[in-house]
C-alpha positions in Angstrom: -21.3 210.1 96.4 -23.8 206.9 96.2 -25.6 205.2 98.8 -26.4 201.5 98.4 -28.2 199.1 100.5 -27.5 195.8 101.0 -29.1 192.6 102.7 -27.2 192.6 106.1 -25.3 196.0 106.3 -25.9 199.4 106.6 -25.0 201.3 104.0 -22.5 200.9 100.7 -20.6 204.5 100.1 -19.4 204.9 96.9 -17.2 208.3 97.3 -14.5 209.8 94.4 -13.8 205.7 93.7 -13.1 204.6 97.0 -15.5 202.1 98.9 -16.6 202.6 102.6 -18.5 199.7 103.9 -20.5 199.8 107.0 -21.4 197.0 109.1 -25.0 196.8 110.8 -25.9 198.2 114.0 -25.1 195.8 117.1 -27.6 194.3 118.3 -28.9 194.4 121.7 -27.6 191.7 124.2 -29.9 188.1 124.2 -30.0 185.5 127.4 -28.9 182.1 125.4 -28.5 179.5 128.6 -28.2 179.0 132.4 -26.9 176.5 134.6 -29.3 176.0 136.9 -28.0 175.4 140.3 -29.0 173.4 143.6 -26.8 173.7 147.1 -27.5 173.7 150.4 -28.4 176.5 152.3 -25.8 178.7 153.8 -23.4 178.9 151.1 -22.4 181.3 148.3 -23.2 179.5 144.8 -21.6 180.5 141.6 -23.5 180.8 138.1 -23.1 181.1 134.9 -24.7 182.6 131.8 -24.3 182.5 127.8 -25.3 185.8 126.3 -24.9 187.5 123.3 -24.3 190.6 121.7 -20.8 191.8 123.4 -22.8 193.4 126.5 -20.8 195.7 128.2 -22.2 194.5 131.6 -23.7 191.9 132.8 -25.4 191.8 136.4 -28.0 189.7 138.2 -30.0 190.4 141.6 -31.0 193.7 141.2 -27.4 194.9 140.1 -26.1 192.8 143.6 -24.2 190.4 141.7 -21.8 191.5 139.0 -20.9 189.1 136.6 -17.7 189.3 134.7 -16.5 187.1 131.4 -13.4 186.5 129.8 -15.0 185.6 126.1 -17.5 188.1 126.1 -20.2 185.5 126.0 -19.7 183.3 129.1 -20.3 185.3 132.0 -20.0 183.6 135.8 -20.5 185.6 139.2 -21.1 183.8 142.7 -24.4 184.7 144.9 -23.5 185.3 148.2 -25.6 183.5 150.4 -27.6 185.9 152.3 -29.3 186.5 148.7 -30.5 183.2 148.7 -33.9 181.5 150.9 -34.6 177.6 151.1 -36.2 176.5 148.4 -36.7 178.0 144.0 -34.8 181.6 144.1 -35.3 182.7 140.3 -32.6 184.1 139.0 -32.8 188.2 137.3 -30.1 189.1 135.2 -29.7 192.8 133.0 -27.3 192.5 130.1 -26.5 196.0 128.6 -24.7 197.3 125.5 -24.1 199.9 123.3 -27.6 199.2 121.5 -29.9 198.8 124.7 -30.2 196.4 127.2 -32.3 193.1 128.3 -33.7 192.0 131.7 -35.0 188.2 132.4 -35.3 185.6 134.7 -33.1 183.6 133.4 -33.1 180.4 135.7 -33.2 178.6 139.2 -31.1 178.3 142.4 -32.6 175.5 144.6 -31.6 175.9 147.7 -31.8 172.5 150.2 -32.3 172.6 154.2 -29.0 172.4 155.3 -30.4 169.1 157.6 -28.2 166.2 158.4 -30.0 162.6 158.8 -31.9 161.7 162.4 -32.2 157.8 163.3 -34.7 156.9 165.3 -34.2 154.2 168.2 -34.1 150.8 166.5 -35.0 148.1 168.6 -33.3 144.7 169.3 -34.5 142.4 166.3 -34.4 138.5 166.0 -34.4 137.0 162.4 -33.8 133.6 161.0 -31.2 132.3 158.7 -33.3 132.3 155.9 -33.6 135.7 154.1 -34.8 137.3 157.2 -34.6 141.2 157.6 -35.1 144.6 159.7 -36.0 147.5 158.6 -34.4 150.8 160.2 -36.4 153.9 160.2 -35.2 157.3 159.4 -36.6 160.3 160.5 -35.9 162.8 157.4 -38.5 166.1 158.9 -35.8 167.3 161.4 -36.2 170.6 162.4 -39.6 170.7 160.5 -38.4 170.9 156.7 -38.1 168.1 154.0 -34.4 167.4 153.6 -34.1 166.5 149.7 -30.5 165.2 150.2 -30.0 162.2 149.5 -29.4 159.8 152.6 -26.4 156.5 152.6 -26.6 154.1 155.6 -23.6 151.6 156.6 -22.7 149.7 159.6 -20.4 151.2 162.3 -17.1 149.6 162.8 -15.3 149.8 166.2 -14.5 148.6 169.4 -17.3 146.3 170.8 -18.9 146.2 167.4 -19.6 143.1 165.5 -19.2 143.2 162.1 -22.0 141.8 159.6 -22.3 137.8 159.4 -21.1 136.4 155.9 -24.7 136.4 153.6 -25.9 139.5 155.7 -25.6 143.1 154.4 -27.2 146.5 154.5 -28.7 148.4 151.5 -26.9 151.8 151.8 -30.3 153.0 150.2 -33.0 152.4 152.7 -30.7 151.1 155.7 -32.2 147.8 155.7 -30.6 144.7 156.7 -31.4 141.8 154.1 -29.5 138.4 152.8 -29.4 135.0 153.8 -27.2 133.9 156.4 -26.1 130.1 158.0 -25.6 129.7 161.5 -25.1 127.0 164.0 -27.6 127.6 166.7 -28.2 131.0 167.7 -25.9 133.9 167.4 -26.3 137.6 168.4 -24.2 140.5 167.4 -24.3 144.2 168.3 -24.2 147.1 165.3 -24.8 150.5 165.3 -25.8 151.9 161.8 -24.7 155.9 160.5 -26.9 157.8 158.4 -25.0 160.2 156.2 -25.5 162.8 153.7 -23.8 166.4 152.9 -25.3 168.0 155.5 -23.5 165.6 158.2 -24.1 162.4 159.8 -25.9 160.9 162.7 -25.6 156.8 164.6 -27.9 154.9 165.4 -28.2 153.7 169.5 -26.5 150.0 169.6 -29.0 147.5 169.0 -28.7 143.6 169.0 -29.6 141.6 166.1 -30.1 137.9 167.2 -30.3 135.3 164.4 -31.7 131.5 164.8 -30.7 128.4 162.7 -34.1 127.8 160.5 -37.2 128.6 160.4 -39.9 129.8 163.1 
């Protein structure tokens, strides 16, 4: 019998003629890449994680969350929401196989205040026909924590409701009212604006925008 080694395996065995060849040892499992995640609080979020080495487990949150894989290399488990507080969780993971085992952070879960948009009281405005605006304030602290979603403003259509003059619109951004408008003497119209975002939605009180012909 002969023993040979070679660059990448783990032994050659020559025995009576016949060859045996053995592979390397596997090697222990390796974190490649997460998705970090952002939702708002409340809910369960799902992840995912590359890893390699064939682990025969994979599990995150102190063994809480058990991740399974249908690849042996993408593995996706959800986080149940009672795991998770407002703001960066970091996310622990243990992969295990036959050769040992790794544990990591291996990413982020942001987790956003679960805050729908509060409008404060606008007050009647007056403007002229050209380029004249008002602003309408948001209030974005609501029960005391910054809301990171991201906020869309429109005007409210319904009964009693005027709907914006031709040359007058409102920047779903920032909720202001801007453009340039041509009226013959002096025109008022009722709106009511909604603030929206994933968390839910609020309206505005009514408020009356008044608009003169010309300047001040």
């Amino acid at each position: 019998m002969h023993m040979l080694t070679i660059a990448g395996l783990k032994r050659l065995v020559v025995l009576s003629g016949l060859i045996i060849l053995t592979t390397a040892c596997q090697a222990p499992p390796l974190f490649i890449s997460f998705v970090n995640e952002v939702s708002l609080a409340g809910q369960d979020v799902g992840i995912s994680v590359n890893v390699s080495g064939s682990p025969n487990s994979v599990t995150c949150f102190n063994g809480a969350v058990v991740m399974n894989s249908e690849d042996g290399h993408t593995y996706v488990g959800t986080v149940p929401q009672y795991l998770l507080e407002t703001g960066e969780n970091v996310v622990n993971c243990n992969a295990r196989n036959d050769s040992g085992n790794i544990s990591l952070p291996v990413g982020l879960i942001v987790v956003i205040p679960n805050i729908a948009p509060s409008i404060n009281t606008i007050s009647d405005a007056q403007i002229h026909d050209n380029n004249g605006s008002v602003a309408v304030n948001v209030n974005l602290l609501a029960n005391g924590g910054d809301n990171l979603l991201s906020v869309s403003y429109r005007i409210k259509t319904g009964v009693g409701l005027d709907a914006l003059p031709t040359g007058l619109s409102i920047n779903s951004d920032n909720g202001r009212l801007v453009g340039t408008v041509d009226v013959d003497g002096t025109q008022s119209y009722q709106f009511q604006i909604e603030a929206v975002n994933l968390a839910g939605m609020d309206t505005s009180n009514p408020f009356t925008l008044t608009i003169v012909d010309g300047s001040p």
